[in-house]
Z-matrix of the N, CA and C atoms (Angstrom, degrees):
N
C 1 1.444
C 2 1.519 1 110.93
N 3 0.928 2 102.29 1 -69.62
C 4 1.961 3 108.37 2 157.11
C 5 1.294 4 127.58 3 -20.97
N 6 1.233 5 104.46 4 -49.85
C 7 1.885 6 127.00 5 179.25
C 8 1.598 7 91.11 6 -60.31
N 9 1.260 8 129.45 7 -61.24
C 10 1.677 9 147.98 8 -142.17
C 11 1.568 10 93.72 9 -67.76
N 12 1.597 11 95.78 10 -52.45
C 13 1.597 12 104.17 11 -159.69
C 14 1.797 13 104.88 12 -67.95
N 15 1.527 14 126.31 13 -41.01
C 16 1.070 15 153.40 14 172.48
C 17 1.657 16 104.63 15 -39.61
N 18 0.954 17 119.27 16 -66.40
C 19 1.519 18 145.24 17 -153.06
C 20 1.721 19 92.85 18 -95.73
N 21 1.448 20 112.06 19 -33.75
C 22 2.149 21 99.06 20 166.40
C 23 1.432 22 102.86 21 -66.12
N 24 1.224 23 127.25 22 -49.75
C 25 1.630 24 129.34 23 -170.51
C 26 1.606 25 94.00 24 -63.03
N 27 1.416 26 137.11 25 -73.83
C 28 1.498 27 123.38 26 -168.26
C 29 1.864 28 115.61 27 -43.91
N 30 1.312 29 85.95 28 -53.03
C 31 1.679 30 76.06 29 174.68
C 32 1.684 31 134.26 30 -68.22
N 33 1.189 32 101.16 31 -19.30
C 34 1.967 33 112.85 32 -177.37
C 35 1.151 34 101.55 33 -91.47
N 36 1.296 35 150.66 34 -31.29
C 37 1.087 36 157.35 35 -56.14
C 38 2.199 37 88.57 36 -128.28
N 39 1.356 38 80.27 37 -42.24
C 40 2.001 39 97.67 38 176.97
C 41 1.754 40 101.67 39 -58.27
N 42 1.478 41 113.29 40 -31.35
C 43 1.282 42 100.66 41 -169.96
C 44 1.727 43 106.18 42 -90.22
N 45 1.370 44 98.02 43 -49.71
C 46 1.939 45 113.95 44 -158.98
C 47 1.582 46 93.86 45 -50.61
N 48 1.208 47 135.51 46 -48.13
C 49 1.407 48 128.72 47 -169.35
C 50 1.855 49 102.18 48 -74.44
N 51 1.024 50 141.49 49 -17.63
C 52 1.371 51 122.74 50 174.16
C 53 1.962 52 84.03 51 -92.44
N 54 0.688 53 117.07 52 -60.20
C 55 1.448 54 110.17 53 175.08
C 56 1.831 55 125.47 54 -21.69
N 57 1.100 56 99.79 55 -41.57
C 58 1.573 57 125.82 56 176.54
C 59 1.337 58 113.74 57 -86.47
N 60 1.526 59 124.92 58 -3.41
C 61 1.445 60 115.57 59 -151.69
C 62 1.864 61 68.86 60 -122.78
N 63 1.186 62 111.16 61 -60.50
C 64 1.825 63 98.54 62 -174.64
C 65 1.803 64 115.23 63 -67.66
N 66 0.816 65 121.43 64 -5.30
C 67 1.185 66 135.67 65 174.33
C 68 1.481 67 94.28 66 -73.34
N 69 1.627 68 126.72 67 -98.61
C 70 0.878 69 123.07 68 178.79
C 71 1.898 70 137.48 69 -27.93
N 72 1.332 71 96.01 70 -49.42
C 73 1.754 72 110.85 71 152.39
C 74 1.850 73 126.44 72 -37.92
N 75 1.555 74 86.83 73 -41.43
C 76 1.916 75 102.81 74 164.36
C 77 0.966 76 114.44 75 -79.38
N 78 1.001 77 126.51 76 -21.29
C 79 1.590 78 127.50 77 162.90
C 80 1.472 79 107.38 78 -64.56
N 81 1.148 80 128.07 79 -95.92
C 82 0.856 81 154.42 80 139.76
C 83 2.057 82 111.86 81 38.26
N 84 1.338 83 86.29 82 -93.71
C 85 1.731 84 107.03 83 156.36
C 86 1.570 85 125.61 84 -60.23
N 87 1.454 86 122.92 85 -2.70
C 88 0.886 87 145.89 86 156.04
C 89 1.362 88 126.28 87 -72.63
N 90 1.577 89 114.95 88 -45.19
C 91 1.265 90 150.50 89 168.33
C 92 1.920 91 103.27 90 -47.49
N 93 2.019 92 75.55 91 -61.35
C 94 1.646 93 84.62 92 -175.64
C 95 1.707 94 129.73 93 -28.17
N 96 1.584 95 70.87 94 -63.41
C 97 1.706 96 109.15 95 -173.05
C 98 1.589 97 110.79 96 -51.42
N 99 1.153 98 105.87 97 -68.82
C 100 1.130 99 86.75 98 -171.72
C 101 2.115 100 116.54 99 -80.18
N 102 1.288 101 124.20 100 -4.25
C 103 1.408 102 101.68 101 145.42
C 104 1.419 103 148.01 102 -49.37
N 105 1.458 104 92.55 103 -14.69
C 106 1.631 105 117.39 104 -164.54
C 107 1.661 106 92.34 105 -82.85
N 108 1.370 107 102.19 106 -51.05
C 109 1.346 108 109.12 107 -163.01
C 110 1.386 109 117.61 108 -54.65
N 111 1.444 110 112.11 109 -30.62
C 112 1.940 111 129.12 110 -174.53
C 113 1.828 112 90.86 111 -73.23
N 114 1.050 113 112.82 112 -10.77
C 115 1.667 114 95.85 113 -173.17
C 116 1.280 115 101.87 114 -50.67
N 117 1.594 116 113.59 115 139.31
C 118 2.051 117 117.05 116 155.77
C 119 1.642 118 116.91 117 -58.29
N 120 1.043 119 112.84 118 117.99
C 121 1.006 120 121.48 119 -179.56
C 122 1.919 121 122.61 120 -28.16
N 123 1.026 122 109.61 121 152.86
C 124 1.841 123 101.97 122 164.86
C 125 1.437 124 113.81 123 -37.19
N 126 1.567 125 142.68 124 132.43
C 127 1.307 126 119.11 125 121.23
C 128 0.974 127 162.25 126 -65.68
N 129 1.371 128 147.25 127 114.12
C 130 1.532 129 134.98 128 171.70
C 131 1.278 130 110.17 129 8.45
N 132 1.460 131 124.62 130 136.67
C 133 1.213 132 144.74 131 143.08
C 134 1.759 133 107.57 132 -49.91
N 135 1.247 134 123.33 133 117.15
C 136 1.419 135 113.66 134 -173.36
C 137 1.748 136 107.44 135 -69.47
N 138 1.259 137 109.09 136 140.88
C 139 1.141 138 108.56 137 165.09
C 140 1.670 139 141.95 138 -40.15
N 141 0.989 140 143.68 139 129.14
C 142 1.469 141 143.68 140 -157.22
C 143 1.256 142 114.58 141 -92.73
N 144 1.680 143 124.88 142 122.79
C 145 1.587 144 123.34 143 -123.40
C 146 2.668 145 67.21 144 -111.59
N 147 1.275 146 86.14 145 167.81
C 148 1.905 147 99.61 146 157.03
C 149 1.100 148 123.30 147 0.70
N 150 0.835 149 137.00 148 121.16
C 151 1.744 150 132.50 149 147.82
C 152 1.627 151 114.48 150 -55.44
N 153 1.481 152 97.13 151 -10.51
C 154 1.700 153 101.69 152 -168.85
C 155 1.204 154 81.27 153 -126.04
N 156 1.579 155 155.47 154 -39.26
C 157 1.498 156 116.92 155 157.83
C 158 1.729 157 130.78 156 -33.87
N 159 1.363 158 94.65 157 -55.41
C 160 1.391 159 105.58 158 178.03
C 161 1.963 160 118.40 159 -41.67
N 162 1.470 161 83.12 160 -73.50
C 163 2.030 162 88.36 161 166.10
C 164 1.668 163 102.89 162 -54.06
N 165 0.955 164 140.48 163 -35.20
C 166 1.659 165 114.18 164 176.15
C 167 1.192 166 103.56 165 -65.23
N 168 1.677 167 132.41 166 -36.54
C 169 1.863 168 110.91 167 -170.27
C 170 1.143 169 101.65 168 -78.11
N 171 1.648 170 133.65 169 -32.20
C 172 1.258 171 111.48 170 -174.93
C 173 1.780 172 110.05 171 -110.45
N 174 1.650 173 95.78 172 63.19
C 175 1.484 174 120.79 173 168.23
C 176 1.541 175 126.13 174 39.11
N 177 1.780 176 113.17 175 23.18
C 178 1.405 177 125.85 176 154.59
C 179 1.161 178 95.39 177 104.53
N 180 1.409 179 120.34 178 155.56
C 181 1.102 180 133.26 179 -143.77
C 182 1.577 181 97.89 180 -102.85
N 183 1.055 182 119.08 181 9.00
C 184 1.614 183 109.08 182 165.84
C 185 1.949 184 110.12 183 -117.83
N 186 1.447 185 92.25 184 19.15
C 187 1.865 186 106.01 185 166.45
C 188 1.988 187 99.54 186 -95.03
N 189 1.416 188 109.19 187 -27.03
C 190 1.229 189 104.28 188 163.67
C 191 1.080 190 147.50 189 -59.72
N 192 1.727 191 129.75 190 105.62
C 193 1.707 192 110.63 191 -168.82
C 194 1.548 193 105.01 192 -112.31
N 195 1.651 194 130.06 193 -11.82
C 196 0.866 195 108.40 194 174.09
C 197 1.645 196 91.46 195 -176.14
N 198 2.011 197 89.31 196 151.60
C 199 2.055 198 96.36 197 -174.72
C 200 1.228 199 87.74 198 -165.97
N 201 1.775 200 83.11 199 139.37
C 202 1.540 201 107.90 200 172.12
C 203 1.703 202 112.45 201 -123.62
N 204 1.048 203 143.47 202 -142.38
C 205 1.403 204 144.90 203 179.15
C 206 1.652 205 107.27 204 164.65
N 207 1.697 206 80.00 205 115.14
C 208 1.784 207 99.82 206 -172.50
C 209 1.846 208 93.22 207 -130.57
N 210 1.522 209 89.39 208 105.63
C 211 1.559 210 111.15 209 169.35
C 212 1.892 211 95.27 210 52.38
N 213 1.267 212 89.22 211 -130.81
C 214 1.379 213 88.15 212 -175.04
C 215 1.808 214 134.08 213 -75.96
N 216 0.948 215 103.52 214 17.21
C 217 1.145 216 119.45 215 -165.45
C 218 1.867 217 118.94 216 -139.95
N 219 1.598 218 106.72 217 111.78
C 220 1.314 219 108.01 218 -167.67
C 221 1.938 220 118.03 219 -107.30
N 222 1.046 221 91.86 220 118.83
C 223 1.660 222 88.14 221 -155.57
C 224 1.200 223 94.20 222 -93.81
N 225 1.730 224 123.62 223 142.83
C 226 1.400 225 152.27 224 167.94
C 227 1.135 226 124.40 225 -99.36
N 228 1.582 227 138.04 226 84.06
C 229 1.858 228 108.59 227 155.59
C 230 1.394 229 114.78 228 -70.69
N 231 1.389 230 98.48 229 146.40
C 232 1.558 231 118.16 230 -161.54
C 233 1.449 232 86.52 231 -102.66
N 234 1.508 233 116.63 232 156.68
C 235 1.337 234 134.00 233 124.61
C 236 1.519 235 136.30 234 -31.02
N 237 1.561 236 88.00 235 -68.53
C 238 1.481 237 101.67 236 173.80
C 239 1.345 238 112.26 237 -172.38
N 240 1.922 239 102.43 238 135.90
C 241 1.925 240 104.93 239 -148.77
C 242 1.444 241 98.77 240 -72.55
N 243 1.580 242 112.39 241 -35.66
C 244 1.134 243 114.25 242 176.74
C 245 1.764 244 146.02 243 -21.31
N 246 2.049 245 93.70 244 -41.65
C 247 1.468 246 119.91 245 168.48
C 248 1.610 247 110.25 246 -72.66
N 249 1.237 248 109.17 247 -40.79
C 250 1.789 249 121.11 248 -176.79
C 251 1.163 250 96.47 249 -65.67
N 252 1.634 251 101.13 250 144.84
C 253 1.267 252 128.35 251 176.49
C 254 1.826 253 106.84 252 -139.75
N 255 1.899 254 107.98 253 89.10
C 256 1.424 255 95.32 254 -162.58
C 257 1.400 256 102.48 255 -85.36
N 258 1.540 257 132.28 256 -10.62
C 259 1.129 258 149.13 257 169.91
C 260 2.078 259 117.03 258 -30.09
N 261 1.727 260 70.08 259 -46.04
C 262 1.596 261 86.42 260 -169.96
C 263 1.377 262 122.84 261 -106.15
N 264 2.024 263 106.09 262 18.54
C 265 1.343 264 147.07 263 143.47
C 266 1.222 265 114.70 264 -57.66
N 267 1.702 266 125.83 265 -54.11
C 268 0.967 267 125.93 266 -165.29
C 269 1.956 268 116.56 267 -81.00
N 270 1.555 269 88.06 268 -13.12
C 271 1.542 270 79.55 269 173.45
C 272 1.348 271 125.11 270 -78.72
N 273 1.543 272 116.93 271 -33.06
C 274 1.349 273 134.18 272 164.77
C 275 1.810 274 139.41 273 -88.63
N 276 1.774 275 87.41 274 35.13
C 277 0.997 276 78.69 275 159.25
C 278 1.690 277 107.18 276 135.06
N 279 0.902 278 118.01 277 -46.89
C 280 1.459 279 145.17 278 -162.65
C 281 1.658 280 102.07 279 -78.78
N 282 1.145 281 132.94 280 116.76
C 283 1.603 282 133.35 281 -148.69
C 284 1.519 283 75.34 282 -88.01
N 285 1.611 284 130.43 283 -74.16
C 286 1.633 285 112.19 284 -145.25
C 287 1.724 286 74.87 285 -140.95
N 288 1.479 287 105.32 286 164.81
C 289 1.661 288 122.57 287 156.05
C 290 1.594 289 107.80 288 -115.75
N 291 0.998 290 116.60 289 -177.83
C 292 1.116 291 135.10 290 -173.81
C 293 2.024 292 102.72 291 -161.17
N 294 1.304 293 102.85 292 115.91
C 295 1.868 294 128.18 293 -173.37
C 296 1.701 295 105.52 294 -93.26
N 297 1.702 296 121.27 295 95.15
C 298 1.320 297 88.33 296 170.14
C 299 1.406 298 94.83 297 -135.66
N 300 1.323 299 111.53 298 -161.03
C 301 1.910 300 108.34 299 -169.49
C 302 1.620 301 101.82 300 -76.91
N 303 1.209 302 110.41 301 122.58
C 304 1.200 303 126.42 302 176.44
C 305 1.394 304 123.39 303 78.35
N 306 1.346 305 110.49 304 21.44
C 307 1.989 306 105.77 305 -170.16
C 308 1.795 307 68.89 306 -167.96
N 309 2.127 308 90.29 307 152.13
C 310 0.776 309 117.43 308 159.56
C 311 2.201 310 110.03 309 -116.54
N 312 1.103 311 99.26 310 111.99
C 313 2.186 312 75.17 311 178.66
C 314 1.319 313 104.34 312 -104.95
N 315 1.400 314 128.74 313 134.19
C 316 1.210 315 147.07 314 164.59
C 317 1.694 316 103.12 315 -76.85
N 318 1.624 317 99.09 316 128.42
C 319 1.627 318 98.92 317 162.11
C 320 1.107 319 112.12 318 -117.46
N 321 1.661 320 112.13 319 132.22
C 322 1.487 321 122.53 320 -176.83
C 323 1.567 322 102.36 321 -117.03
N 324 1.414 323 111.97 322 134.03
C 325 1.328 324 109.20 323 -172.05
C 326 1.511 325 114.20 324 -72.95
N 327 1.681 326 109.16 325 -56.60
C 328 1.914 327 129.21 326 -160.36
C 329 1.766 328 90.07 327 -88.42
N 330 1.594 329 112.37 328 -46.90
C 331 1.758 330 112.47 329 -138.92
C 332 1.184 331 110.65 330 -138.91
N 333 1.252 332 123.53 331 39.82
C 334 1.498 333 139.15 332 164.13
C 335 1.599 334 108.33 333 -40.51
N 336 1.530 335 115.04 334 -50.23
C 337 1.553 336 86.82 335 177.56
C 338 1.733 337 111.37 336 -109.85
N 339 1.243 338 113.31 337 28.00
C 340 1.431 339 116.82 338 127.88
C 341 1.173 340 138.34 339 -59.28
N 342 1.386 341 117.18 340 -34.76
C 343 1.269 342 130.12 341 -159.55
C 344 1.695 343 89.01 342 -101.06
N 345 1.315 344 121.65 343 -35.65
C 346 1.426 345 109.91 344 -176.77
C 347 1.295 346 109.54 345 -74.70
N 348 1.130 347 131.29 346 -27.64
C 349 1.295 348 149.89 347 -154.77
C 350 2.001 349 96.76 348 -73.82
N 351 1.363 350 85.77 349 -61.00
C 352 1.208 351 95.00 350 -166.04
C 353 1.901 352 119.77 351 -80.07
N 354 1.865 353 103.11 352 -8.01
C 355 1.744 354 102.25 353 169.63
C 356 1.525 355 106.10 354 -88.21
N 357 1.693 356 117.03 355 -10.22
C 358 1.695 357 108.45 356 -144.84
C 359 1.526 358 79.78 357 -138.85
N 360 1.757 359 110.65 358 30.62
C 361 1.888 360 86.23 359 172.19
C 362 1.922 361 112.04 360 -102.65
């Protein structure tokens, strides 16, 4: 019996290893698949807070001298940083800022020109 079993593996031997290699690969990608599948779903885009919240964090709309909006990211020169409050950006909406000399840029992840839309309409 031993001899039989011995002597099926020498002779197949060209097939069982590509046989074993996609086999294992189905495993494998199988594995994939269904990790993918446990992902949490998308969240909501958070809702979009004032047009007059917004001008209060970045200290009223006559601290504004100039804005553009590149993809996700909406850049501000300020007046003066002093009036801005980007802190109180991040509660309404605004994923991260970024503070540098003379520009404030807001990063919006989903709705950047939602969010522009709705401080500069």
């Amino acid at each position: 019996m031993l001899i039989d079993v011995s002597s099926f593996f020498q002779d197949n031997l060209y097939w069982l290893i590509p046989v074993l290699a996609l086999l294992l690969a189905g495993i494998v990608l199988l594995f994939v698949f269904l990790l993918r599948a446990k992902k949490k779903p998308k969240e909501k885009a958070p809702e979009l807070a004032a047009q007059s919240e917004y001008l209060a964090a970045l200290g009223g709309a006559e601290n504004i001298r100039e804005k553009s909006i590149v993809g996700s990211r909406i850049s501000i020169k300020l007046a003066d940083f002093e009036k801005a409050d980007p802190k109180k950006l991040l509660e309404i909406g605004v994923s991260s800022y970024i503070k540098m000399s003379g520009k404030l840029v807001l990063v919006c992840k989903d709705n950047a020109q939602a969010v522009y839309d709705r401080i500069f309409a």
